[in-house]
C-alpha positions as CSV (number, residue, x, y, z in Angstrom):
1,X,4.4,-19.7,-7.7
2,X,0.8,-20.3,-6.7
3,X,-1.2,-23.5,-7.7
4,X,-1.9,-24.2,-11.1
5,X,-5.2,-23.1,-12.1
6,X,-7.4,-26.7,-13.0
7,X,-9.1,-24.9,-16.5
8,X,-11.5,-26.5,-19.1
9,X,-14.6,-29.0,-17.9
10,X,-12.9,-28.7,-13.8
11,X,-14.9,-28.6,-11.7
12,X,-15.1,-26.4,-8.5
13,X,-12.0,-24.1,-7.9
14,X,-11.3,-22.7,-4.7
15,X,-9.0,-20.6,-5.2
16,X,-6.4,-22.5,-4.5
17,X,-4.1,-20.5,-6.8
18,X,-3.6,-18.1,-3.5
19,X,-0.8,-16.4,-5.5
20,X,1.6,-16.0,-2.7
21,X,2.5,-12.2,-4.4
22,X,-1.2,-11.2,-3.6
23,X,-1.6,-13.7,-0.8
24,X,-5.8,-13.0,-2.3
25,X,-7.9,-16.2,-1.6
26,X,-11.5,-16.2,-3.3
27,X,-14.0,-18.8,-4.3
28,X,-15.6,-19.3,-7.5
29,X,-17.5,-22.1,-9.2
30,X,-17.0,-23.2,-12.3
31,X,-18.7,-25.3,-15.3
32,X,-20.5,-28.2,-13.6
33,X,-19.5,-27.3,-9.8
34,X,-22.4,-24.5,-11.0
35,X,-25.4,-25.2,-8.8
36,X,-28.1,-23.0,-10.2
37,X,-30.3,-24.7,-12.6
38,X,-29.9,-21.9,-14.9
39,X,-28.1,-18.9,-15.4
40,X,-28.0,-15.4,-17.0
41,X,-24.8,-16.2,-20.0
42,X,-22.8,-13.3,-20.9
43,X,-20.6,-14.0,-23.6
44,X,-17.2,-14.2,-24.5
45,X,-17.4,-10.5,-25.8
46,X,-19.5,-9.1,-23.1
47,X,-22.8,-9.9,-25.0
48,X,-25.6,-11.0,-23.4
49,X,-26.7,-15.0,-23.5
50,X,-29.9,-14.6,-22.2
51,X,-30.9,-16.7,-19.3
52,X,-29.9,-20.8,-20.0
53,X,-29.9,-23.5,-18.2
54,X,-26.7,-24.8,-17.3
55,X,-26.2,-27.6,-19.4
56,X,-26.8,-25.5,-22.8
57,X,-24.8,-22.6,-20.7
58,X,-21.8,-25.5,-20.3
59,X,-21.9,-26.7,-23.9
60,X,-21.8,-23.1,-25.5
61,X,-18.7,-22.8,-23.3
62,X,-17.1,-25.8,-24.7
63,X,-18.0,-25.4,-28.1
64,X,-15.7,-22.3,-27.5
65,X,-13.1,-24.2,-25.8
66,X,-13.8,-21.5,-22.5
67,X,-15.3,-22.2,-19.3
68,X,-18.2,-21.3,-17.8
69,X,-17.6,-19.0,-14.4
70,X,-20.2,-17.9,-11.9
71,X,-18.8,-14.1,-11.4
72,X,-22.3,-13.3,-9.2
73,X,-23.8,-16.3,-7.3
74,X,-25.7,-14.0,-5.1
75,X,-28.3,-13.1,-7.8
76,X,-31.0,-14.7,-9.2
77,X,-30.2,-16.1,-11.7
78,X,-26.7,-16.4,-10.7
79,X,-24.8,-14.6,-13.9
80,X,-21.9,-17.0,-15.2
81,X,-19.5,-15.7,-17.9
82,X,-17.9,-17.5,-20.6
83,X,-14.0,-17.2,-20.5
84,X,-10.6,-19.0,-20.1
85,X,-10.6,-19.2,-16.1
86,X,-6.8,-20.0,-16.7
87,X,-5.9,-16.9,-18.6
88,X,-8.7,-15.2,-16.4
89,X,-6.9,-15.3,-13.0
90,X,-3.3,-14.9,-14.7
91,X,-5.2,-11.7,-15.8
92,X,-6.4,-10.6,-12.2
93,X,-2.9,-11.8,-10.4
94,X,-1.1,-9.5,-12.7
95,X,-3.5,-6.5,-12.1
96,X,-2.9,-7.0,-8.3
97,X,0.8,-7.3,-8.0
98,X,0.5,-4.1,-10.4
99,X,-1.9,-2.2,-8.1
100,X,0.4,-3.2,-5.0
101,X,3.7,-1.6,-6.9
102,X,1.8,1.8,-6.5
103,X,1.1,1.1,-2.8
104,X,3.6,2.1,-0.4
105,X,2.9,1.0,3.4
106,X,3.5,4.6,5.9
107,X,6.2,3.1,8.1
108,X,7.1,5.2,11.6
109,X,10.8,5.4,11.9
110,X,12.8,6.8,15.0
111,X,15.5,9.3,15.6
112,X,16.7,9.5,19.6
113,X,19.6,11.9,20.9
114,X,20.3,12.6,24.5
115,X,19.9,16.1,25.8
116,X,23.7,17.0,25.7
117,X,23.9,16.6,22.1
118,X,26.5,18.3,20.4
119,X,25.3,21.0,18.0
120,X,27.3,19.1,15.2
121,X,25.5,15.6,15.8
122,X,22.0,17.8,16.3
123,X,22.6,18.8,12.7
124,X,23.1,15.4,11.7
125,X,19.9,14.1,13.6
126,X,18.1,17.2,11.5
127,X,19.3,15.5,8.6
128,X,18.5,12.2,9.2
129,X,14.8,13.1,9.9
130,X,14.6,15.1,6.9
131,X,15.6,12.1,4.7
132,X,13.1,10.2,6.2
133,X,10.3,12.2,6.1
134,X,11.6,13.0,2.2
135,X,11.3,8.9,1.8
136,X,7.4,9.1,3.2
137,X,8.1,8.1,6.4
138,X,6.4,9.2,9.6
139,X,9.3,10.2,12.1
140,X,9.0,9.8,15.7
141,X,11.7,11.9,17.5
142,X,12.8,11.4,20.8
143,X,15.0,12.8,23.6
144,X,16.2,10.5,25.8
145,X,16.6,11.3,29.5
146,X,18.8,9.8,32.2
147,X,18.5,10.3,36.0
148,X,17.5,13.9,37.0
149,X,17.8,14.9,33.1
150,X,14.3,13.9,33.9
151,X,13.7,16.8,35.8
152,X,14.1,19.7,33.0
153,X,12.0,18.5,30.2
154,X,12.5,22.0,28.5
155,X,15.5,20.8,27.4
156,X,14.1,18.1,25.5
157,X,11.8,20.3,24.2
158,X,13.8,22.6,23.4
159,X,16.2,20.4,21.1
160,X,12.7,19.0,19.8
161,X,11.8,22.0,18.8
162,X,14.8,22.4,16.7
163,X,14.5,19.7,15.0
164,X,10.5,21.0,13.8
165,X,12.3,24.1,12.9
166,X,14.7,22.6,10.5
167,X,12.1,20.5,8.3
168,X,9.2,22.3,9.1
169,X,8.2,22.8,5.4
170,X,8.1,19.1,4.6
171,X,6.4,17.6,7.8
172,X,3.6,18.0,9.9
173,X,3.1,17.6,13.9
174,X,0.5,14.2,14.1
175,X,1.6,14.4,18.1
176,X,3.4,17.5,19.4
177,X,6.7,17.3,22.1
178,X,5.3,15.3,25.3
179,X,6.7,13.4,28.4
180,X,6.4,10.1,27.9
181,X,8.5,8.5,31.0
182,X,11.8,9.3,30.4
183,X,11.3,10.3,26.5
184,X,10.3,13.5,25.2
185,X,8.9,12.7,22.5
186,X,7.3,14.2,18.7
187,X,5.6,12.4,15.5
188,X,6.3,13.9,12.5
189,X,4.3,13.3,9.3
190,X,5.6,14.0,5.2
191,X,3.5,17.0,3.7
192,X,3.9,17.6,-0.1
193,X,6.6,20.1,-0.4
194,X,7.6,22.2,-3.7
195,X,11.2,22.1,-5.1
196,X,12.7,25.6,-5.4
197,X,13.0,27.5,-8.5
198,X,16.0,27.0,-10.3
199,X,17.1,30.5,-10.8
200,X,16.7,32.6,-14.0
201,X,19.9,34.6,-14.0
202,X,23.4,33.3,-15.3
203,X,25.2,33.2,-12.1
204,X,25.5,30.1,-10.4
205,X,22.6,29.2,-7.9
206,X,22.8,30.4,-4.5
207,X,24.1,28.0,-2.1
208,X,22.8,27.4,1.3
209,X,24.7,28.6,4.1
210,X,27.1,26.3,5.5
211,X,26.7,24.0,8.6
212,X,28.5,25.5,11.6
């Protein structure tokens, strides 16, 4: 929970509510932390005031049982608006942590095999970076050398290679197969991909051809 919100006749808020969900920290003033002599007033509504000086702005507000909120300090005359500052950042907390539900952060996860990989466990690595990259995730897919493995890197990039084959119509290469001590090494991205067709006929679909 953040800090309560100090609402009706406070005075200068800092936004000390720092909602720990949005982790946001901005600073406005409020009814008489308002410094400007006077002030452009909209309106509960939206309407438009005119341009008051503060103390009239400040008793419109309370005759309303609102608060008076300088939204744009850096004009002349500051504009202030006439609302419930309490019910106002409830208002923009709840926007944010909506807004950050349809965010998703691009993580880079890694796959590593050795160059003597069975073809069994290669099919599982295939797998494993196609589930990733299905979930959003960059990939970055390595081959792992040891001693004078070192010393044929086509074989890493061979099995790299493989790998591109097999999930080539959901990912792109951000960094092709390189030597990168004893790694070879690959990033793949998540490109939109279309679902197949389900099939018009009445026989069952056709399956995909079995792992050997």
């Amino acid at each position: 929970m953040g800090r309560a919100i100090v609402s009706k006749q406070s005075g200068y808020v800092a936004e000390e509510y720092a909602n720990e969900v949005t982790g946001i920290v901005r600073e406005l003033r409020i009814n008489e932390a308002i410094r400007a002599p006077e002030v452009l007033v909209i309106g509960a509504n939206g309407e438009k005031l005119g341009v008051l000086p503060v103390p009239r702005a400040l008793e419109i507000a309370r005759e309303q049982d609102s608060d008076l909120v300088e939204v744009a300090p850096n004009v002349r005359p500051p504009v202030c608006r006439i609302l419930d500052y309490g019910k106002f950042k409830y208002e923009q907390a709840r926007r944010e942590r909506e807004a950050r539900k349809h965010q998703r952060q691009v993580v880079t996860r890694q796959v590593r095999f050795r160059p003597k990989i069975t073809p069994h466990d290669m099919q599982l690595k295939a797998r494993v970076t196609e589930k990733l990259l299905r979930e959003g995730d960059k990939v970055k897919v390595s081959v792992m050398f040891r001693g004078r493995e070192v010393t044929y890197p086509e074989l890493g990039r061979n099995l790299l290679d493989q790998i591109y084959e097999k999930v080539r119509e959901i990912a792109a290469l951000e960094k092709p197969a390189s030597l990168e001590g004893r790694f070879m090494t690959m990033i793949l991205v998540p490109v939109a991909f279309k679902q197949p067709k389900p099939h018009s006929d009445d026989g069952p679909p056709v399956q995909a051809a079995a792992e050997q």
